[in-house]
KOLGURO-976351 format. One record per residue (C-alpha): residue number from 1; x, y, z. Coordinates in nm, 4 decimals, m for minus. Each point is the difference from the previous one (the first is absolute). Example, Ala and Ser with C-alpha at 12.3 -4.5 7.8 and 13.67 -1.06 7.14 Angstrom:
(rec 1,(1.2300,m0.4500,0.7800))
(rec 2,(0.1370,0.3440,m0.0660))
This chain:
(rec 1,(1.4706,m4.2754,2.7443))
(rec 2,(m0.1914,0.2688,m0.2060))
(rec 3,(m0.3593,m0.0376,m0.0906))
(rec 4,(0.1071,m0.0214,m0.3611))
(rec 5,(0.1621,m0.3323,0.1207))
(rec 6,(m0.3768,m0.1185,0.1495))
(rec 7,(m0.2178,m0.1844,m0.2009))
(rec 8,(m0.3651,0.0142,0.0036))
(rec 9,(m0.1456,m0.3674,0.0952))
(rec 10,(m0.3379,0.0863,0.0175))
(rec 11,(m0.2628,0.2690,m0.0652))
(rec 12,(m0.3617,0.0227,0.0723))
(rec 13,(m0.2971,0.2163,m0.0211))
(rec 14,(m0.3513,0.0594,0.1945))
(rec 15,(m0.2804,0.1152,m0.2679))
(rec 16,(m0.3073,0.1918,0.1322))
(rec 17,(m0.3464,m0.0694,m0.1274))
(rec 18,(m0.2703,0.3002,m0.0217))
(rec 19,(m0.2800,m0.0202,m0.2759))
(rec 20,(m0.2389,0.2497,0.1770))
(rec 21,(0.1270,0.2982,0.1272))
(rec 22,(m0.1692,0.2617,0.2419))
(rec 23,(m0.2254,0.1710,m0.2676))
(rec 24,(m0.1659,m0.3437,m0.1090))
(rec 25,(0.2342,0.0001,m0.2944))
(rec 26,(0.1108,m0.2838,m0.1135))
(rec 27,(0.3693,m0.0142,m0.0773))
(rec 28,(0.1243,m0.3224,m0.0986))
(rec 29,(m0.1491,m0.2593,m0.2354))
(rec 30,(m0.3257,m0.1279,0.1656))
(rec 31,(m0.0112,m0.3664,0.1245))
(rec 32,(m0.2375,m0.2850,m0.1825))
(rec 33,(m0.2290,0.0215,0.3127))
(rec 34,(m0.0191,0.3268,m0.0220))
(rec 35,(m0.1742,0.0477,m0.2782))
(rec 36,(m0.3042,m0.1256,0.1862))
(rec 37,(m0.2370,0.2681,0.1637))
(rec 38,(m0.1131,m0.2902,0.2038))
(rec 39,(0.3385,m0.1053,0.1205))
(rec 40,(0.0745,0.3751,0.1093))
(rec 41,(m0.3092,0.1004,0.1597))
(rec 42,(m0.0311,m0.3257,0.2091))
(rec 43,(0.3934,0.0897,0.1168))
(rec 44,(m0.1508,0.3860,0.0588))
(rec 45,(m0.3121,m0.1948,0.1915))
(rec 46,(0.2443,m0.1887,0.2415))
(rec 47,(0.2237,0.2822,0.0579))
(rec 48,(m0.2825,0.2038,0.1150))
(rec 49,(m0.1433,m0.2448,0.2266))
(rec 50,(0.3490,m0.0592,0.1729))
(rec 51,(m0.0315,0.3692,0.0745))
(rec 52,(m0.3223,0.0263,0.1433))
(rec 53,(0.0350,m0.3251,0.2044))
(rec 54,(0.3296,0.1843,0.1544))
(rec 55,(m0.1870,0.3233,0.0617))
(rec 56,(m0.2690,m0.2081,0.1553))
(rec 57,(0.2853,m0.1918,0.1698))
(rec 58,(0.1435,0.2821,0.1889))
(rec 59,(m0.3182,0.1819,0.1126))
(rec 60,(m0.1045,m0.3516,0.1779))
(rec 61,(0.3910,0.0099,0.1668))
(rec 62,(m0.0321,0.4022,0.0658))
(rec 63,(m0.3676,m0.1014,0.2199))
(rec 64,(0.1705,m0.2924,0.1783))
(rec 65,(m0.1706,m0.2802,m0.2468))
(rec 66,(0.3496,m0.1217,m0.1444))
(rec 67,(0.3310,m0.0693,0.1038))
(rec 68,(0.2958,0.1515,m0.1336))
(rec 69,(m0.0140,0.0073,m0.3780))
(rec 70,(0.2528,0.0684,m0.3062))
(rec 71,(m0.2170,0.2396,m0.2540))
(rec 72,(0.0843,m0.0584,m0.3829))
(rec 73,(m0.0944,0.3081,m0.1308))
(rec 74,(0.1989,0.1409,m0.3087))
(rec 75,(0.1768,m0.3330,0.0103))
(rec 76,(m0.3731,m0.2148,m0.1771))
(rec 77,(0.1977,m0.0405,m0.3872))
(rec 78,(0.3045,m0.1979,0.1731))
(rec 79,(m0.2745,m0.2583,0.1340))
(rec 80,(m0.2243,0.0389,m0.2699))
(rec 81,(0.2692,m0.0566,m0.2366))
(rec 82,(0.1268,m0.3239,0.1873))
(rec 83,(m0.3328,m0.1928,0.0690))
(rec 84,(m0.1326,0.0507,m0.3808))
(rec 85,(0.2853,m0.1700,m0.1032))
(rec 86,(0.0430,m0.2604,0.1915))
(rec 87,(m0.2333,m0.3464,m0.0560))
(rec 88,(m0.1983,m0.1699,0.2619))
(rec 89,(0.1924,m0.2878,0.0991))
(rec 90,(0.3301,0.2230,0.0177))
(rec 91,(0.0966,0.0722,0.3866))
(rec 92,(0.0283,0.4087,0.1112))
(rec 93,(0.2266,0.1237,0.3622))
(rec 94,(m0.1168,0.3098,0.0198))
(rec 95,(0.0934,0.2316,0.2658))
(rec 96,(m0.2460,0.2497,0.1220))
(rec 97,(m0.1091,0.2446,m0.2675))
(rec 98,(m0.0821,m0.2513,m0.2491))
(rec 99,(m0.4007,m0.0074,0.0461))
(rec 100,(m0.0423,0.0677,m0.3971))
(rec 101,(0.1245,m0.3170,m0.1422))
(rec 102,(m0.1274,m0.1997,0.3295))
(rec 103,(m0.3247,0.1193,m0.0594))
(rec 104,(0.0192,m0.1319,m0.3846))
(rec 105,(0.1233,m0.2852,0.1213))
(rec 106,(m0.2975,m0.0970,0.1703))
(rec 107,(0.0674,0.0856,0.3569))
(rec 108,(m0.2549,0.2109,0.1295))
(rec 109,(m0.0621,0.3345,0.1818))
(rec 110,(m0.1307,m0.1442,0.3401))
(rec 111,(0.3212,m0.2231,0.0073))
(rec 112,(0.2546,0.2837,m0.0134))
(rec 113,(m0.2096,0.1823,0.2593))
(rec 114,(0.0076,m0.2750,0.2206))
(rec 115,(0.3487,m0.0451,m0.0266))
(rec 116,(0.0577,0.3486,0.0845))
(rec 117,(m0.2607,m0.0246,0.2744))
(rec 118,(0.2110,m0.2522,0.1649))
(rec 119,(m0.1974,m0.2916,m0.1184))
(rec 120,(0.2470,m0.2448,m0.1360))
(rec 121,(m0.2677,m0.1733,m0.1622))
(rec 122,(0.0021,0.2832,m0.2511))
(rec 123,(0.3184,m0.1545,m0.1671))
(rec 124,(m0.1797,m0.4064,m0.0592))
(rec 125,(m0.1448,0.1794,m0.3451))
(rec 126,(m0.3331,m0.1861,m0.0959))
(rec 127,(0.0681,0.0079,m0.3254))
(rec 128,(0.3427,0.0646,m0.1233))
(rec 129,(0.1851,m0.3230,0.1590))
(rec 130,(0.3531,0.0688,m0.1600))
(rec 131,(0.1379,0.2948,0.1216))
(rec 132,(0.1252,0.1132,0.3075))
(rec 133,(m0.0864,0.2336,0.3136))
(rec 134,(0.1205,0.3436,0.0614))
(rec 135,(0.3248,0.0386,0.0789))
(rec 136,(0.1450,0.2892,0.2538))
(rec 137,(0.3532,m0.1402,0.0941))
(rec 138,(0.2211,0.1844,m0.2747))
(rec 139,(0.1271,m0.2208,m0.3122))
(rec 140,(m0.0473,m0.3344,0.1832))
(rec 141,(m0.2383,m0.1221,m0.3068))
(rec 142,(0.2736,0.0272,m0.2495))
(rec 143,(0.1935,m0.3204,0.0878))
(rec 144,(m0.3933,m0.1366,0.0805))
(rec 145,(m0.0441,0.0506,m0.3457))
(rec 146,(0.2617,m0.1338,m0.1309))
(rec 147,(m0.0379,m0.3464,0.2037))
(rec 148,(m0.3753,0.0053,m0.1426))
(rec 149,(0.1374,0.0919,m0.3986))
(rec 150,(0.2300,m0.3093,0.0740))
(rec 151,(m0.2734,m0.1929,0.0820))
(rec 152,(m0.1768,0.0607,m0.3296))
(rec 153,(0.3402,m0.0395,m0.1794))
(rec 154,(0.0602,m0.3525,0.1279))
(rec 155,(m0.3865,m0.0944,m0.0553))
(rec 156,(0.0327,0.1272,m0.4077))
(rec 157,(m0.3237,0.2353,0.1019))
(rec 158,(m0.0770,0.2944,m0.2455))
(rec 159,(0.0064,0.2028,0.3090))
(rec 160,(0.1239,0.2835,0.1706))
(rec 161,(0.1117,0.1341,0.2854))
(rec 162,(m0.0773,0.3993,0.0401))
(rec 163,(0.1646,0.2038,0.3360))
(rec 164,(m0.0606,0.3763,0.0528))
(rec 165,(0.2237,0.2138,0.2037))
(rec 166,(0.0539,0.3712,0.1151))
(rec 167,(0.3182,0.1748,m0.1167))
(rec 168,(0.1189,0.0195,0.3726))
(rec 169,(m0.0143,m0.4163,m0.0170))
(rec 170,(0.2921,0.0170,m0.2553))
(rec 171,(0.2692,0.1073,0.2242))
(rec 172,(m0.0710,m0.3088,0.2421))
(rec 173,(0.1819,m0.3028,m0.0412))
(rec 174,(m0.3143,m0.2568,m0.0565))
(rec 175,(m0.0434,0.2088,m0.3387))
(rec 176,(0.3416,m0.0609,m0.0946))
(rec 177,(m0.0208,m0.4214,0.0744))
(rec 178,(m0.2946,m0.0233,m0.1645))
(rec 179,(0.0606,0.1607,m0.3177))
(rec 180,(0.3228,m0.2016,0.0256))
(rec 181,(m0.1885,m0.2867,m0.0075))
(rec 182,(m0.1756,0.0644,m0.2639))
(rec 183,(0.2706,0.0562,m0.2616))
(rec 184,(0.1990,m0.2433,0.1080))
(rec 185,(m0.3203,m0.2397,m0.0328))
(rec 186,(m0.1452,0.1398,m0.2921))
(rec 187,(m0.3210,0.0215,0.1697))
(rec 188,(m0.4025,0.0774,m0.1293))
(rec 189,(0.0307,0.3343,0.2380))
(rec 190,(m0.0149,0.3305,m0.0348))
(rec 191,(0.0336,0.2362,0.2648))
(rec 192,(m0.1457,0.3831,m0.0145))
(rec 193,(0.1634,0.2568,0.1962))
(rec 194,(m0.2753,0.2690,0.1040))
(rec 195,(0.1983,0.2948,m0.0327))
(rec 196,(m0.2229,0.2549,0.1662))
(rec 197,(0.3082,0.2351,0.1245))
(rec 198,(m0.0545,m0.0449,0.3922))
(rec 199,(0.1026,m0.3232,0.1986))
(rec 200,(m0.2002,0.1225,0.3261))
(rec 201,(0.1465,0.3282,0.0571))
(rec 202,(0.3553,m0.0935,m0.1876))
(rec 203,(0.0120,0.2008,m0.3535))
(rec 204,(0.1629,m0.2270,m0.3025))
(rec 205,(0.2698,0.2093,m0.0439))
(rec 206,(0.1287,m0.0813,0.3978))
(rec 207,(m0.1016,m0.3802,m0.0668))
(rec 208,(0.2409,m0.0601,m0.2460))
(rec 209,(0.2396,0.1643,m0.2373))
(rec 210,(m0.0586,m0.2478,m0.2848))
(rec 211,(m0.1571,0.2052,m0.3400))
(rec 212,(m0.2491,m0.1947,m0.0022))
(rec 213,(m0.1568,m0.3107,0.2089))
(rec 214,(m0.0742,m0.1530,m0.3349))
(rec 215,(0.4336,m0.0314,m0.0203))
(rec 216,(m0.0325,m0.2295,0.3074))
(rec 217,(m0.1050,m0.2843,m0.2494))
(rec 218,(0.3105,m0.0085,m0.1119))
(rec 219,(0.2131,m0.1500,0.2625))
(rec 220,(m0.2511,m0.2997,m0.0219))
(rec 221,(0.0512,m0.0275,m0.3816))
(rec 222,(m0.3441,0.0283,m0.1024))
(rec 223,(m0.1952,0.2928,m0.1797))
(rec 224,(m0.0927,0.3054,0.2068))
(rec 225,(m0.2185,0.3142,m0.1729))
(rec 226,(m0.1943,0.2868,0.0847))
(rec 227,(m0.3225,0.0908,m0.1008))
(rec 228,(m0.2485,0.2964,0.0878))
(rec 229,(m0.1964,m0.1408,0.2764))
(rec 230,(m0.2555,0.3038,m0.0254))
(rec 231,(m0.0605,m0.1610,m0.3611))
(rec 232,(m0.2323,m0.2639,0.0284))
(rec 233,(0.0319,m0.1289,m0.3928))
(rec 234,(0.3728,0.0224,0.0182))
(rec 235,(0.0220,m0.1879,0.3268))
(rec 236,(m0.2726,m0.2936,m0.1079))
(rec 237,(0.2048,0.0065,m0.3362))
(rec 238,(0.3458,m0.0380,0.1609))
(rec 239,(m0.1349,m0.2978,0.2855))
(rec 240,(m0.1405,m0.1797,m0.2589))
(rec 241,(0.3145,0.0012,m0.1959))
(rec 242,(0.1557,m0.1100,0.3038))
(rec 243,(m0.2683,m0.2566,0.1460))
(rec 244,(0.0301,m0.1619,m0.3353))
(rec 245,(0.3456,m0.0205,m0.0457))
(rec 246,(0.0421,m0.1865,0.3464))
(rec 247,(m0.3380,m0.2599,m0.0782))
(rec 248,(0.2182,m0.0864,m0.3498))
(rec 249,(0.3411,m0.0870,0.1790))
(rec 250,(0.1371,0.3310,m0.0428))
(rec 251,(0.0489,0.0706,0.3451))
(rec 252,(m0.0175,0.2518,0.2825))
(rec 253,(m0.0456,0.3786,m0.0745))
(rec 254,(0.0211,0.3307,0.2345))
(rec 255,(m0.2185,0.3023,m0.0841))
(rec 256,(0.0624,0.3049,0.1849))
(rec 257,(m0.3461,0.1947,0.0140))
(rec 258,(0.0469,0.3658,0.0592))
(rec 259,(m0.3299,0.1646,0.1622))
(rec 260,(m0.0074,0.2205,0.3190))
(rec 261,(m0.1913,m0.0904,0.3488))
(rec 262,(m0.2690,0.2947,0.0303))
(rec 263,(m0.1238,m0.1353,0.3238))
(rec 264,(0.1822,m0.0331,0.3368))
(rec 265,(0.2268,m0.3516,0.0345))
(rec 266,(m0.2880,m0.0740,0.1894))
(rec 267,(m0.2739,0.1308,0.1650))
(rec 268,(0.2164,m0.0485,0.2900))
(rec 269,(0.2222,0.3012,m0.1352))
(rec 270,(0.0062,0.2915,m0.0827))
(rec 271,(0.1805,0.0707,m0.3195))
(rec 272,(0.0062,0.4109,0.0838))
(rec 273,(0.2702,m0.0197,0.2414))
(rec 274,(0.2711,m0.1172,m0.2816))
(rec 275,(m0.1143,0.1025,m0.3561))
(rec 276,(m0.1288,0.3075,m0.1046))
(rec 277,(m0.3312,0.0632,m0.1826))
(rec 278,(0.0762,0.1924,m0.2573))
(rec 279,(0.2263,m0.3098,m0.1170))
(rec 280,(m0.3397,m0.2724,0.0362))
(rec 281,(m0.2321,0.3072,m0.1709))
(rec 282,(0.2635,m0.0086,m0.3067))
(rec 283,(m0.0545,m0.3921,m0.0392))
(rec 284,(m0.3445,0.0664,0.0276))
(rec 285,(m0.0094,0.0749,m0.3414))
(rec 286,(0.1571,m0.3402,m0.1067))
(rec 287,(m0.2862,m0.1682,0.1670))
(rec 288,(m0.0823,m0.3463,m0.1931))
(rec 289,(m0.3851,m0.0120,0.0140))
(rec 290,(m0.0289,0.3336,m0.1161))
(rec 291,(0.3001,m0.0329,m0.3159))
(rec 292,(m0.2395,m0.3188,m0.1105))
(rec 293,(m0.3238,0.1878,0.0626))
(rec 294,(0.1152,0.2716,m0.2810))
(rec 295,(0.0972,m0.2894,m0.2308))
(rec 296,(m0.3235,m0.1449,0.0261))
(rec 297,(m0.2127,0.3667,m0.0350))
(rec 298,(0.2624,0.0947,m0.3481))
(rec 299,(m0.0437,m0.3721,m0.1578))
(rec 300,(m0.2929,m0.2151,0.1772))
(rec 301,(m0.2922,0.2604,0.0569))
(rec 302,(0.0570,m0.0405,0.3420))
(rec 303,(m0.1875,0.2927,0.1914))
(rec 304,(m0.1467,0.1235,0.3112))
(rec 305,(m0.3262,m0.2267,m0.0044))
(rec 306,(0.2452,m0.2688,m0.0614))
(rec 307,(0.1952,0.0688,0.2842))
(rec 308,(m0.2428,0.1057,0.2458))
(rec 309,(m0.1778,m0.3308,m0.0603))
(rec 310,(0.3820,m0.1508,0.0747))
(rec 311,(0.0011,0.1749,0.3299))
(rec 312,(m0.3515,m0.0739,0.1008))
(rec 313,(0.0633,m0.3997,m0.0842))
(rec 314,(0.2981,m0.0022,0.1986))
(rec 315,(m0.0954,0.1704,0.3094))
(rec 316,(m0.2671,m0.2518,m0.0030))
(rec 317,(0.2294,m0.2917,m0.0102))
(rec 318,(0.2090,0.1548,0.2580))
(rec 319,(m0.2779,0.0970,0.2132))
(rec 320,(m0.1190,m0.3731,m0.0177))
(rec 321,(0.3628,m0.1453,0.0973))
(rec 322,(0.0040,0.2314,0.2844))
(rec 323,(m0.3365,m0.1455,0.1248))
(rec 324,(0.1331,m0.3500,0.0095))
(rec 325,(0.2739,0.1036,0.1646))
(rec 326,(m0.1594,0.1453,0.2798))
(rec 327,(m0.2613,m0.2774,0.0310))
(rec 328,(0.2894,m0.2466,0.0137))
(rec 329,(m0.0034,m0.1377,0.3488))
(rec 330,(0.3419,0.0106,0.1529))
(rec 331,(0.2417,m0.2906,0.0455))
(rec 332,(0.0269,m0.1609,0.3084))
(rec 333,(0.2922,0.1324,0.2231))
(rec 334,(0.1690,m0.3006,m0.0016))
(rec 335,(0.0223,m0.0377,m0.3942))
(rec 336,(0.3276,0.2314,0.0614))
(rec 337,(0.1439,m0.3457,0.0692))
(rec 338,(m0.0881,m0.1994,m0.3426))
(rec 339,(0.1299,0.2144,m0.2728))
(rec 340,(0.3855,m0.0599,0.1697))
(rec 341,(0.0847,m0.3499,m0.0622))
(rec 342,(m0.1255,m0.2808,m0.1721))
(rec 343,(m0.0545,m0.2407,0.3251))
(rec 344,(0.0173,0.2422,0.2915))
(rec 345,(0.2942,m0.0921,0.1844))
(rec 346,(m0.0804,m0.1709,0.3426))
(rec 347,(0.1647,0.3220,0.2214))
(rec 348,(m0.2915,0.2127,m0.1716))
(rec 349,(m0.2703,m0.2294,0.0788))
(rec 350,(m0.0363,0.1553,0.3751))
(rec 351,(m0.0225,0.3429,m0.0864))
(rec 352,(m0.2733,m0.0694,m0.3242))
(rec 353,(m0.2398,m0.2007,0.3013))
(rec 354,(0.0518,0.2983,0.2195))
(rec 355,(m0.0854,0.2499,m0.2853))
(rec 356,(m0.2743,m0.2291,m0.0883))
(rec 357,(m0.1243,0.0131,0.3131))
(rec 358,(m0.0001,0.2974,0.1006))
(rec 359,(m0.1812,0.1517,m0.3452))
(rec 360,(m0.2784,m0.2651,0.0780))
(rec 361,(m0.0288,0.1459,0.3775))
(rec 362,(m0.0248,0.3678,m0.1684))
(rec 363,(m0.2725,m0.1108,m0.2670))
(rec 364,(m0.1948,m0.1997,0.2705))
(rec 365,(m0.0018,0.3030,0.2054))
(rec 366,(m0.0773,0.2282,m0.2771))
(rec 367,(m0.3147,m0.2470,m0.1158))
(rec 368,(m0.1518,m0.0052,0.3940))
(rec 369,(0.1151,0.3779,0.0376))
């Protein structure tokens, strides 16, 4: 057989979204909600914060304050661009980068810092009561989300169900099931792929030898597109499209965001010993706070009192998150136990009294010390 005897039984394409490109320039047709300065400036506002709360973040890890933490710098449009679209009521995964559209969401500094100060407490957010905690195992949220988008499906709730993932979480086999899922379903989900180049130390290119990760949508049979995830109108313009479409009965929809990591994986790495600088100076200049900030100075008389009143507001919420953090009495030693089952099962029991114990023992001797 020849390929002229083959016949074509199906074609598709992946379209990629930019509006805003690296000079401020806008170069597609400018969304409805664009149009207001307010709109724009209060996405510019969050996107800042996110970055100062991570610089904060990893100077209180670098002086033994924090745990382990995952910085989100050059990554604050993907997050940005997710939370602004999504409603209230609506139920985010995120994994660990996603601080921008937490913090929109209503979850608050001094829980993510508790969180990563190993204070599980950090997760029970005070006042966002839908969505869910951090996750670090790779992709597992994917089917998670699914199960929670059929929930809203069977319950006829305007709802839906939001999961976001690392590129390096598309080559594991949760991804795959849950996507699955979802098509065959025709579930209120959409799932965004946080292509920032680097799964850990693993480059895309070694991940996976698909064009794009967008493609992988396919195989499920529902939508899959890229967008500039350095573009922060482009990628709140392309979620909403997408958010919508699942709350109406359209179903599930995959958005590939392409950005870059510019910190280490974590502060637990160092990114030095597997990608070379000149490569993170060059997407330096695609950074997504600063392509917004030139918007705002050509077209909103945005300028340097503006901004340095920005900065000074910000560092002040920081600074005050970082205060409550520290004043935040620890958990008990034993609390290790309750955040692992619902009724702790009876072989645990023994070794929570002990740890009980013992931590009592330690703070008795510390009070008469």
């Amino acid at each position: 057989m020849t390929n002229e005897d083959k016949k074509c039984v199906a074609q598709f394409e992946i379209h990629y979204t930019q509006l805003l490109n690296q000079q401020g320039e806008l170069v597609g047709a400018l969304p409805e909600f664009a149009a207001s300065a307010e709109a724009l400036i209060a996405l510019y506002r969050t996107m800042v914060q996110t970055r100062t709360f991570d610089t904060q973040a990893i100077a209180l890890q670098r002086t033994g304050k924090l745990g382990t933490y995952s910085s989100s710098i050059g990554q604050e449009a993907v997050s940005v661009g997710i939370g602004s679209a999504m409603r209230f009521e609506d139920v985010l995964l995120p994994t660990y980068r996603e601080y921008g559209a937490q913090f929109q969401r209503g979850v608050e500094m001094s829980e993510i810092l508790r969180y990563w100060g190993g204070d599980e407490r950090g997760m029970a957010y005070h006042a966002q009561p839908h969505d869910k905690a951090i996750t670090v195992p790779i992709a597992t949220h994917v089917p998670q989300c699914a199960g929670i988008a059929y929930a809203m499906k069977l319950r006829k709730q305007p709802r839906v169900a939001v999961c976001v993932l690392g590129d390096g979480a598309t080559s594991k086999g949760d991804f795959y099931e849950g996507i699955n899922v979802a098509g065959a379903w025709h579930l209120p989900m959409v799932i965004v792929v946080t292509n920032n180049q680097w799964a850990i130390s693993v480059p895309r290119e070694v991940q996976t030898h698909a064009q794009t990760l967008a493609q992988k949508a396919i195989a499920a049979g529902i939508p899959g597109e890229q967008v500039d995830g350095n573009d922060v109108i482009a990628m709140r313009h392309v979620m909403a499209n997408a958010v919508e479409k699942a709350r109406t009965g359209g179903g599930p929809t995959l958005i590939e965001a392409i950005t870059f990591r510019m910190h280490d994986h974590t502060t637990a790495d160092d990114a030095s010993r597997y990608r070379k600088q000149a490569v993170v100076d060059q997407h330096k200049l695609l950074d997504p706070i600063d392509r917004l900030r030139k918007y705002l100075i050509q077209h909103h008389d945005w300028d340097d009192a503006k901004e340095t009143a920005l900065l000074e507001a910000c560092t002040i919420e920081v600074e005050a998150a970082v205060r409550s953090y520290l004043d935040t009495p620890p958990a008990p030693p034993e609390s290790m136990f309750d955040y692992l089952y619902e009724t702790l099962p009876d072989a645990l029991q023994p070794q929570r009294d002990e740890v009980e114990s013992l931590g009592k023992l330690k703070r008795g001797g510390d009070h008469n010390g």
